[in-house]
KEKE-3310 file (N, C-alpha, C; in steps of 0.2 Angstrom, whole numbers, plus 5000, padded with zeros to 4 digits):
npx = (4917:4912:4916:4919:4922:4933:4941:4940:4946:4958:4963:4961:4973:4983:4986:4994:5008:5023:5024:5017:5019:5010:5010:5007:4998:4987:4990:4987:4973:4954:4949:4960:4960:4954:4963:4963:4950:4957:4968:4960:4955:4966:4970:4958:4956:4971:4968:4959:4966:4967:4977:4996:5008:5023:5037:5050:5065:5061:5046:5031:5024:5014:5004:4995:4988:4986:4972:4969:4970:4962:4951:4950:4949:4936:4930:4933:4926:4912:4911:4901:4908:4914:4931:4929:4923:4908:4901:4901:4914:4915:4923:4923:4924:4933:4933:4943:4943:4948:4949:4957:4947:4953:4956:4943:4938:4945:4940:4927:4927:4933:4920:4911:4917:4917:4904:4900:4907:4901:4901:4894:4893:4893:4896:4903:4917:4920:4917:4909:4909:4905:4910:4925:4935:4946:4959:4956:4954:4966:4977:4971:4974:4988:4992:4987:4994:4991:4993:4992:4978:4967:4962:4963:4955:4953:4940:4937:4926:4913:4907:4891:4881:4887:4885:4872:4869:4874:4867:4854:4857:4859:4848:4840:4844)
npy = (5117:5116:5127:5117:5105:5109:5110:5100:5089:5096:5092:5078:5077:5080:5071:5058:5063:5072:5085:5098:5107:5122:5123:5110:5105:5115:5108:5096:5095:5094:5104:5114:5125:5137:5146:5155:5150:5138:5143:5151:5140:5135:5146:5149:5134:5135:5146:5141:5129:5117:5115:5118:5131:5132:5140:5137:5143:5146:5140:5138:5127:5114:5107:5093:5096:5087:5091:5092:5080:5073:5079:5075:5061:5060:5065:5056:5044:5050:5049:5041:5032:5025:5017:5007:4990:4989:4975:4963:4953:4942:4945:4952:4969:4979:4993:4999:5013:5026:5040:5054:5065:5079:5077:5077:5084:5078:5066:5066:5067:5057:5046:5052:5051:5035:5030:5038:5026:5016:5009:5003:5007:4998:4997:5009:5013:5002:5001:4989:4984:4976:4981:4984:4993:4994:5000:5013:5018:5012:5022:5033:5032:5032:5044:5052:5048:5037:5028:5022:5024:5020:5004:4991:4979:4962:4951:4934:4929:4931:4929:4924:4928:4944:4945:4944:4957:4965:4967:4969:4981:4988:4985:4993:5009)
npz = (4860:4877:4890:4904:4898:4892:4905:4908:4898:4899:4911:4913:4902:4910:4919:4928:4923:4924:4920:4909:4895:4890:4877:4872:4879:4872:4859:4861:4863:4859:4855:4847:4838:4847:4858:4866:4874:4882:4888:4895:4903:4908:4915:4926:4933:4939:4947:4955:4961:4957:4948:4946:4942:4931:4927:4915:4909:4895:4895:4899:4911:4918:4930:4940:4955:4972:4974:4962:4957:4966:4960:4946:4949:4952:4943:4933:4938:4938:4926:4911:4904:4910:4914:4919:4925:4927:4930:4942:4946:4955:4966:4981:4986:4998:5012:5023:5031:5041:5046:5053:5065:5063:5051:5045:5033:5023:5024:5024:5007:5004:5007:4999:4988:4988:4990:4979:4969:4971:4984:4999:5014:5027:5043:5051:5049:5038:5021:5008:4992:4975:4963:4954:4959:4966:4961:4958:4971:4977:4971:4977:4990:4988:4984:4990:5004:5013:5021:5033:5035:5026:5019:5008:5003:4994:4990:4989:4999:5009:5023:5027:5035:5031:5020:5018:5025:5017:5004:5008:5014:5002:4995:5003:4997)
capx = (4917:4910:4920:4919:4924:4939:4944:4942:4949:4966:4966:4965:4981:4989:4988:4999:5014:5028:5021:5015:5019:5004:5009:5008:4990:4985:4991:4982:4967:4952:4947:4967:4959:4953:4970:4961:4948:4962:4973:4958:4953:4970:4970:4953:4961:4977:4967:4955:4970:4968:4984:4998:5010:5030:5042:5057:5070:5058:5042:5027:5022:5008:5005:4990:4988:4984:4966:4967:4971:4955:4944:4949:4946:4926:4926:4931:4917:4905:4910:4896:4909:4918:4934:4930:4917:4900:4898:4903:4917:4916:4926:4922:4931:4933:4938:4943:4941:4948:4956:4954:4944:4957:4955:4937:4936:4946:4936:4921:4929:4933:4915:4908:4921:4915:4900:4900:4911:4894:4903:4890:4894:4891:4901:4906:4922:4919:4913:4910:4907:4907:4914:4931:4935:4951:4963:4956:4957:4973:4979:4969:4979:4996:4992:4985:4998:4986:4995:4986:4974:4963:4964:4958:4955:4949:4941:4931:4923:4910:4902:4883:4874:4888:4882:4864:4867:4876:4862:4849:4857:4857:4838:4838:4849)
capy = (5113:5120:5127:5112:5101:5110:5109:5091:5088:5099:5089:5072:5076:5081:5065:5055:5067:5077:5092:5098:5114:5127:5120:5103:5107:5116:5103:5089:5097:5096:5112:5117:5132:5141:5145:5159:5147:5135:5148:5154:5136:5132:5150:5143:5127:5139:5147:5136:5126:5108:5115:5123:5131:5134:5142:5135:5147:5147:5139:5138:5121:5113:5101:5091:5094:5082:5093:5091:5072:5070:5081:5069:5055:5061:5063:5048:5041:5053:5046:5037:5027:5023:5013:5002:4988:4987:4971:4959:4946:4938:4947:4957:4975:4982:4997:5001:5021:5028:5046:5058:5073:5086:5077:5077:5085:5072:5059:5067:5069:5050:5044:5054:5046:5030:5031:5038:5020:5010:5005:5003:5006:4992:4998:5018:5015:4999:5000:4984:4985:4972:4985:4984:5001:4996:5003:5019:5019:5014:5029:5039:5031:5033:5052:5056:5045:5037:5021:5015:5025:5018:4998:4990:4973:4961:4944:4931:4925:4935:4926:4924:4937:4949:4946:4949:4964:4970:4965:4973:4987:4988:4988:5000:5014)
capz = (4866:4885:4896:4908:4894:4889:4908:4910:4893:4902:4916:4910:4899:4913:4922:4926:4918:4928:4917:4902:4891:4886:4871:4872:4880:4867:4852:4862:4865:4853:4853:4845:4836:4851:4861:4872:4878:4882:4892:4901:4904:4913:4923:4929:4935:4942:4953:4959:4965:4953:4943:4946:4936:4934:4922:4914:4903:4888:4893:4905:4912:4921:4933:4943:4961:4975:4973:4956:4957:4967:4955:4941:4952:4953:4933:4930:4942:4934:4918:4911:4899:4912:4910:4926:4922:4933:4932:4948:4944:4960:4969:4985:4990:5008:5010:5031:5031:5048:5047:5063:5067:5060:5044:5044:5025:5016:5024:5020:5003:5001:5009:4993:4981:4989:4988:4969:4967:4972:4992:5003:5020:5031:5047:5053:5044:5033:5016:5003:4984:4971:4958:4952:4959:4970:4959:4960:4978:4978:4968:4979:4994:4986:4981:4999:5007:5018:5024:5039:5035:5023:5017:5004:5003:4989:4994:4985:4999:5015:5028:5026:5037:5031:5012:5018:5029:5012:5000:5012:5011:4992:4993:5005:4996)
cpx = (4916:4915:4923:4923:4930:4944:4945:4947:4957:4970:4966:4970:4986:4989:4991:5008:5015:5025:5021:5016:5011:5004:5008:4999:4986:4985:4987:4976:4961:4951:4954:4963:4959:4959:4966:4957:4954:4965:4968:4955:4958:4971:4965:4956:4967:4974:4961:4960:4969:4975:4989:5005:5018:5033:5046:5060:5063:5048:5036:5023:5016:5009:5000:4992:4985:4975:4964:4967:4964:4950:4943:4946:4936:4924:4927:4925:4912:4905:4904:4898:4916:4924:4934:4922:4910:4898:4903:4904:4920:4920:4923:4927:4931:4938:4938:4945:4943:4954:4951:4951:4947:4959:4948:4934:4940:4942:4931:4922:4928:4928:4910:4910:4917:4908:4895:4901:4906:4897:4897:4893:4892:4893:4902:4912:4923:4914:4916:4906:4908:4908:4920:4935:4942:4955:4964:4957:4964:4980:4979:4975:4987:4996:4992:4989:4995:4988:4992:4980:4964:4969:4961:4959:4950:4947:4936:4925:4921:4907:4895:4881:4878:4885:4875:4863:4870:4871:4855:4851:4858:4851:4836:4841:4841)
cpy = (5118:5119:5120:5106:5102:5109:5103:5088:5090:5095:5081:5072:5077:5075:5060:5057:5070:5083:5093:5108:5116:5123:5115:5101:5107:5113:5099:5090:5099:5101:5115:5125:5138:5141:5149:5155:5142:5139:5149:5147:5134:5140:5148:5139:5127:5141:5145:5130:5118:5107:5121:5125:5134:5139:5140:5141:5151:5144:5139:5131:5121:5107:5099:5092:5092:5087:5092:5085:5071:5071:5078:5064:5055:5062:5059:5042:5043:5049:5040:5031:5025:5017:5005:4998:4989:4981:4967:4952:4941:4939:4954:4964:4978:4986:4998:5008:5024:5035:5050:5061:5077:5085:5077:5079:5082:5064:5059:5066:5061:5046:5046:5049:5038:5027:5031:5030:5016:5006:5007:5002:5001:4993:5007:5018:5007:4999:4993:4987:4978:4974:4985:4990:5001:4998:5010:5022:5017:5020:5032:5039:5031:5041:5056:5052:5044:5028:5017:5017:5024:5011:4995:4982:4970:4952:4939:4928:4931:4930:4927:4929:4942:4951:4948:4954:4967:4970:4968:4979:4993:4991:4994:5007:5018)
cpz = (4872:4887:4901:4905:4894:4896:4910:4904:4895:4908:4915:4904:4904:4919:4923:4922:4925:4928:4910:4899:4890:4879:4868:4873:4874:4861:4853:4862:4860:4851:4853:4842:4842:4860:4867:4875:4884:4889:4896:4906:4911:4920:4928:4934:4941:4950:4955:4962:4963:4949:4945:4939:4936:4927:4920:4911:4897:4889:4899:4905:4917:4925:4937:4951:4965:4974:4966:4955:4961:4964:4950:4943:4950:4947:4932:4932:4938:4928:4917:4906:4903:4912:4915:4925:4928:4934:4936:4943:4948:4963:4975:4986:4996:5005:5020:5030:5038:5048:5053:5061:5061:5053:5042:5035:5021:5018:5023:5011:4999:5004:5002:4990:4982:4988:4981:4967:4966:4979:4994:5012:5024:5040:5048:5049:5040:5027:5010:4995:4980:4964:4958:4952:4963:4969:4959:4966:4982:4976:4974:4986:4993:4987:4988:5005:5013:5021:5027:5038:5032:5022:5014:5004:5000:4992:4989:4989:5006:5018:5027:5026:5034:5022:5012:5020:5020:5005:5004:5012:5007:4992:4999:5002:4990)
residu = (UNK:UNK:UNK:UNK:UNK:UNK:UNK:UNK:UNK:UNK:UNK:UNK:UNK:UNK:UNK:UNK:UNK:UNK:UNK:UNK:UNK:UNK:UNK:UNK:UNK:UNK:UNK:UNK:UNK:UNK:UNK:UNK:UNK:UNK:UNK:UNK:UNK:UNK:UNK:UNK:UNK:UNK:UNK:UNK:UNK:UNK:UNK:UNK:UNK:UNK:UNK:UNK:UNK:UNK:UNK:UNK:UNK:UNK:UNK:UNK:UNK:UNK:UNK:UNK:UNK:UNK:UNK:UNK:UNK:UNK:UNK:UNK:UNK:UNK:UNK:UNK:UNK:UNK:UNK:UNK:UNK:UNK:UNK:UNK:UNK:UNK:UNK:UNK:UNK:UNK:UNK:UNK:UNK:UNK:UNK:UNK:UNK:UNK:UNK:UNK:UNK:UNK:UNK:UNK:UNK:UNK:UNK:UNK:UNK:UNK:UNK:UNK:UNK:UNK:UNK:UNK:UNK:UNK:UNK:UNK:UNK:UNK:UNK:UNK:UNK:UNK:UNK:UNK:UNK:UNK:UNK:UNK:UNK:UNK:UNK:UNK:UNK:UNK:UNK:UNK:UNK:UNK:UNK:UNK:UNK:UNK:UNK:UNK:UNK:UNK:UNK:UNK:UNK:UNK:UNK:UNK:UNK:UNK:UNK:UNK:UNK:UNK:UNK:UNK:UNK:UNK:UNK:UNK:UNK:UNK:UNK:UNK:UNK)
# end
């Protein structure tokens, strides 16, 4: 197993979890034979700041950080077996995007993600998609506690011109 693999494979087990032993890593993880890989997969992870890590009495644990929760996020998107369908089930998604200046790099961040998702900007801070993607971005909004910040909205129904201007600029992408 590649490197990259053995760290995606570390970071979707720790998803969604409090925290996780070395141990527990290791037992889940296909590549159980190679423990050094493993170890040197999560200091990796450590210090690149997706994972950090504690001590109890007897054990050394793991956990996903808000950087690591959005690196997952961008594997799952990349994923090519993704668990989110592609096909449109009549449902619109809006997304209202509005964080300031002095966040500038997580709104670059989630202009990517968005992007990746299949939203199509329509607006300076409205993006539409007709992928089943607002789940993710409500995660992303819960993890980054973005209240007003982002809004997501599911609808089944857009006004004419705005389904043209969004279809126009489909064919233009």
């Amino acid at each position: 197993m590649k490197k990259s693999n053995i760290s995606k494979t570390i970071l979707k087990k720790l998803a969604g979890k409090q925290a996780v032993s070395f141990e527990s890593l290791h037992k889940d993880t296909n590549e159980a034979k190679d423990k050094y890989a493993i170890a040197r997969s999560v200091k990796n992870l450590t210090s690149d700041g997706l994972v950090e890590s504690f001590n109890s009495e007897h054990k050394q644990y793991f956990r996903l950080t808000d950087n690591g929760k959005q690196k997952l996020n961008h594997i799952y998107l990349d994923c090519e077996d993704s668990l989110v369908s592609t096909e449109w089930d009549g449902y619109w998604r809006i997304i209202l995007l509005d964080l300031p200046e002095e966040r500038k790099s997580e709104r670059e961040a989630l202009r990517y993600l968005l992007k990746k998702a299949g939203f199509i900007c329509v607006k300076n801070s409205v993006w539409i998609s007709m992928y089943p993607f607002e789940h993710l971005f409500t995660n992303i909004k819960n993890d980054l506690d973005l209240s007003t910040e982002l809004m997501i909205i599911v609808t089944d129904k857009l006004d004419e011109k705005t389904q043209k201007e969004f279809f126009s600029l489909c064919n233009n992408k």
